[in-house]
C-alpha positions as CSV (number, residue, x, y, z in Angstrom):
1,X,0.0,0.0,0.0
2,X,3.3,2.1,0.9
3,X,4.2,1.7,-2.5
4,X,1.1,2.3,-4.0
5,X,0.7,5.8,-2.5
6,X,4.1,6.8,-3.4
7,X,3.6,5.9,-7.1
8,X,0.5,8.0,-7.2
9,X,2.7,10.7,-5.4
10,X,5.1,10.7,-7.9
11,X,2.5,10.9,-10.7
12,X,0.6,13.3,-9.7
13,X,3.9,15.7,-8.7
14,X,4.9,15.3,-12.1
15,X,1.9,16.4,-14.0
16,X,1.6,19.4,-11.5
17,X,4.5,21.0,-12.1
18,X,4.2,20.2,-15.8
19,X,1.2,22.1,-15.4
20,X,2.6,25.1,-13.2
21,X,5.1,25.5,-16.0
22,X,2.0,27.0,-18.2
23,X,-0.1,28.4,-15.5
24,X,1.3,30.7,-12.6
25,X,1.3,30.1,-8.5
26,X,-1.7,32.9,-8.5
27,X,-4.4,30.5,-10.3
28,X,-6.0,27.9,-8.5
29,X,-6.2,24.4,-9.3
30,X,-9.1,22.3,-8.1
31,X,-8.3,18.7,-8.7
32,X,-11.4,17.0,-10.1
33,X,-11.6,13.9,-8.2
34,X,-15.0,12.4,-9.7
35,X,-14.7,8.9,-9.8
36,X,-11.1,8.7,-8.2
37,X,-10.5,6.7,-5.2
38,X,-9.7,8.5,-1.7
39,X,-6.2,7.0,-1.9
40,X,-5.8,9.9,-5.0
41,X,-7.1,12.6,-3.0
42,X,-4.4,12.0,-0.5
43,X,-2.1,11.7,-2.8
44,X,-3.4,15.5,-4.2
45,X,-3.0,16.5,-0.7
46,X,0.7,15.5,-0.6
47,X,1.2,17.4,-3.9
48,X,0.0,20.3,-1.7
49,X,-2.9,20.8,-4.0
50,X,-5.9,21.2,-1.4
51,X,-8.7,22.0,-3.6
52,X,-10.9,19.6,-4.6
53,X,-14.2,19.7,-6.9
54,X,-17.0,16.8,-6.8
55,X,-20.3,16.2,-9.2
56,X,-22.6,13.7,-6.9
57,X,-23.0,14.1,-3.5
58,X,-23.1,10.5,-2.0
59,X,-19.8,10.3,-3.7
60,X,-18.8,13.4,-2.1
61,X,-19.6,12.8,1.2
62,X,-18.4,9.5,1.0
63,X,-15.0,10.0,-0.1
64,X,-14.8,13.0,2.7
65,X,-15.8,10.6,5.0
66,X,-12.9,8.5,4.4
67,X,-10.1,11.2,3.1
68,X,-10.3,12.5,6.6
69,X,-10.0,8.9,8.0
70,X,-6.6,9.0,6.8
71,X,-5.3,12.7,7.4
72,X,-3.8,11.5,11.0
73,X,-1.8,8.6,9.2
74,X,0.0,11.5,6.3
75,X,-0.5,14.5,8.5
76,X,-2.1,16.2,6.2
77,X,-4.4,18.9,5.5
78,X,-8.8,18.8,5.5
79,X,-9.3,19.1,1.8
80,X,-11.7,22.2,0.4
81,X,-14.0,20.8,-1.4
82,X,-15.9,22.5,-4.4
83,X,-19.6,21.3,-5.3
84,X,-19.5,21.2,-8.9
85,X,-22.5,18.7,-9.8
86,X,-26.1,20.4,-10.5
87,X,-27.2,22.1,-7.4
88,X,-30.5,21.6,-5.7
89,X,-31.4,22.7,-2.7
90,X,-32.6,19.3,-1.4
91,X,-28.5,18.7,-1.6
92,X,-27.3,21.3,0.4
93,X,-28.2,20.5,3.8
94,X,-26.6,17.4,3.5
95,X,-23.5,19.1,2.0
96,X,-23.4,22.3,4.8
97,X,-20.3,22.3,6.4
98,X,-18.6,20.4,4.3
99,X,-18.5,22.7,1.1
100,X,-16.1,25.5,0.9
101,X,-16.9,26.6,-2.6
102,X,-20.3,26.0,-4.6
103,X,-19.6,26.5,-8.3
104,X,-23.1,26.1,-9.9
105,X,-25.6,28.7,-8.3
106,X,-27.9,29.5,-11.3
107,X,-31.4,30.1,-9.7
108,X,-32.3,32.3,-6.9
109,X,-34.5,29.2,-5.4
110,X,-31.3,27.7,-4.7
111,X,-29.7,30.9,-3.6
112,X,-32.1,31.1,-0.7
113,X,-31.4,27.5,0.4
114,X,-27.6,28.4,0.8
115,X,-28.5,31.7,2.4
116,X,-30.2,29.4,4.9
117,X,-28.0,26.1,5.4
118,X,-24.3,27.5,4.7
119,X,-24.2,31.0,5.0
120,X,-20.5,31.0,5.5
121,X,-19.8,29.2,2.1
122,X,-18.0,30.6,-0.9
123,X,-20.6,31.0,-4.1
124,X,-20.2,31.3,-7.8
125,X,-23.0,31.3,-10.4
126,X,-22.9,29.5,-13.0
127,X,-23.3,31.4,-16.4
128,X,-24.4,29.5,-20.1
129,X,-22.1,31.0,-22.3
130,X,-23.6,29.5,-25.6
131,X,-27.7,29.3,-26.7
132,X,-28.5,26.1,-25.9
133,X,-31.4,26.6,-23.1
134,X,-31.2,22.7,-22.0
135,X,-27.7,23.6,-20.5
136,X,-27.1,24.2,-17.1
137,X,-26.7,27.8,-16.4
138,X,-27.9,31.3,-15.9
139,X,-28.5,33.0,-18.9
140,X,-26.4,36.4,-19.0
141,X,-29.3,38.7,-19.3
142,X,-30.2,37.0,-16.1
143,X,-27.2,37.3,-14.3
144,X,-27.8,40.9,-12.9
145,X,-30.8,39.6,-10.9
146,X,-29.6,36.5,-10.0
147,X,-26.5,38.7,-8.4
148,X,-29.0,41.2,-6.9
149,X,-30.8,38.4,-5.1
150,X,-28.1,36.2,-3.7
151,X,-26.4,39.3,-2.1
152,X,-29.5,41.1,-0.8
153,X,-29.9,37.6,1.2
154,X,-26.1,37.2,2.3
155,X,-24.7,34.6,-0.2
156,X,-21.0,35.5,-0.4
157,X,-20.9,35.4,-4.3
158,X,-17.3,35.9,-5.3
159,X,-17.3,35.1,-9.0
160,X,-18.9,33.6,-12.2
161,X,-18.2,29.4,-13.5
162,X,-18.6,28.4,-17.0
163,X,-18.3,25.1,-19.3
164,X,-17.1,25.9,-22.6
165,X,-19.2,23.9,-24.9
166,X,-17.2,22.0,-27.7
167,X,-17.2,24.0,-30.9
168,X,-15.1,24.3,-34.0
169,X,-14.2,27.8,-33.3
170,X,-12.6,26.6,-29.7
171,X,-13.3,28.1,-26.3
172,X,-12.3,31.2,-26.5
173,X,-16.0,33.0,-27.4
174,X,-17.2,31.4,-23.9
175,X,-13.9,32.6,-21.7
176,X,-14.7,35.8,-22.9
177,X,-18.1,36.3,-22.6
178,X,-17.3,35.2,-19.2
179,X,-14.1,37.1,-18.0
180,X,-16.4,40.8,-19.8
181,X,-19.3,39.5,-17.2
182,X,-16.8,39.2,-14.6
183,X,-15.5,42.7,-15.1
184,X,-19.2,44.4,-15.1
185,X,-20.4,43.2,-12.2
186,X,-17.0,43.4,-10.3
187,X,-16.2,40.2,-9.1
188,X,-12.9,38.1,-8.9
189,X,-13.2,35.0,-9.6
190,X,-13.5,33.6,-12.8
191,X,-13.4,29.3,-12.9
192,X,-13.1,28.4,-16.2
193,X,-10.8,26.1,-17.8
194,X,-10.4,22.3,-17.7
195,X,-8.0,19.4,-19.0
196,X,-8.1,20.0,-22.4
197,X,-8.7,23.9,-22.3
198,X,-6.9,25.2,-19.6
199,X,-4.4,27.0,-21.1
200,X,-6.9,29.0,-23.3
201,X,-8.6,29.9,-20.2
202,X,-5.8,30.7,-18.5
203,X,-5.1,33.6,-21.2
204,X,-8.5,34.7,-20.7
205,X,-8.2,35.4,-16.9
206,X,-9.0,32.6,-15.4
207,X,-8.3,32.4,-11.5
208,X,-9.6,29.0,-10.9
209,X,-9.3,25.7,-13.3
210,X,-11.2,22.6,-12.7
211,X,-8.7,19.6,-13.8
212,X,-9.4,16.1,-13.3
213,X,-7.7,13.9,-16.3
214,X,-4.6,15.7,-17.0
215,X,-4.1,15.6,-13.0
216,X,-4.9,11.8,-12.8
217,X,-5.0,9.8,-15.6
218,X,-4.1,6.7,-16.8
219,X,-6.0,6.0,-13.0
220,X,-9.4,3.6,-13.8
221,X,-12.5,5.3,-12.6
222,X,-13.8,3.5,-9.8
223,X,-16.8,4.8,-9.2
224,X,-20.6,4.3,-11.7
225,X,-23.2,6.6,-11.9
């Protein structure tokens, strides 16, 4: 097991600084963990990376549960965890207190549940930088009152998270779109970026990327949804 944890160590060391070569010390990584065993996040956590973003609760709270299990034996670091599945307020008393960072606020429904169950929690919304109206999202002529709404009720919002939809013309149109929102309504963070964009985002102004693959890979996913 010794062994095991050092090799996935040692991989995960050396695709970090391969990817801190490209992206400087000021942008935050948030290893994607979806799927990974616990033994990976650990591994993270010994990389010194301590953010970490999740998709599905149960798996969430599961691997928490038994990441901090093992902090003792590594002395190591609680992880902060970043909820980015699709968020419903029927989740998020089961997440409060865990959470540090909720990346997909998009409806003021929701916005009211976090106001209630973690008001101390760190809040993006999530914007749909493309047409498609079946994406996850707030549209960006909706953002203003999404914004108005979540402060006026205390949810710390300190930035805007998109997904840059595959297209032939490449990421770049969604980045923007986001980092110009970013700028109007005068707010920090900007998470955009993942394995196979991040660099683009990066150039864009991004302060947070969301990598799971280029972090972790060839690893098997052990986890089924």
């Amino acid at each position: 097991m010794e062994n095991q944890h050092e090799e996935r160590v040692r991989q995960i060391a050396s695709r970090l600084l391969n990817i801190r070569s490209l992206v400087s010390d000021d942008v935050r990584i948030v290893a994607v963990t979806k799927g990974r065993s616990p033994e990976w996040v650990v591994a993270a956590l010994e990389c010194g990376i301590v953010d970490f973003g999740e998709n599905y609760s149960d798996e969430l709270l599961m691997k928490n549960q038994e990441v901090t299990k093992m902090l003792d034996v590594f002395d190591l670091p609680a992880p902060r965890w970043h909820y980015l599945g699709k968020l419903q307020s029927n989740k998020i008393p089961r997440l409060a207190g865990i959470i540090s960072w909720w990346q997909t606020l998009d409806r003021s429904k929701t916005a009211s549940s976090l106001a209630r169950h973690t008001p101390d929690a760190k809040v993006l919304l999530q914007v749909r930088t493309n047409d498609d109206p079946d994406r996850p999202g707030v549209a960006p002529e909706a953002l203003g009152p999404l914004l108005d709404h979540a402060s006026s009720i205390g949810v710390d919002v300190q930035g805007l998270m998109c997904v840059a939809q595959p297209k032939a013309t490449g990421p770049e149109e969604d980045f923007a779109m986001l980092a110009r929102l970013a700028d109007i309504h005068g707010l920090p963070e900007r998470s955009m970026g993942m394995s196979q964009d991040y660099e683009v985002a990066v150039r864009y102004g991004a302060t947070m990327l969301r990598l799971g693959r280029i972090i972790f890979d060839p690893e098997i996913l052990t986890t089924k949804h």
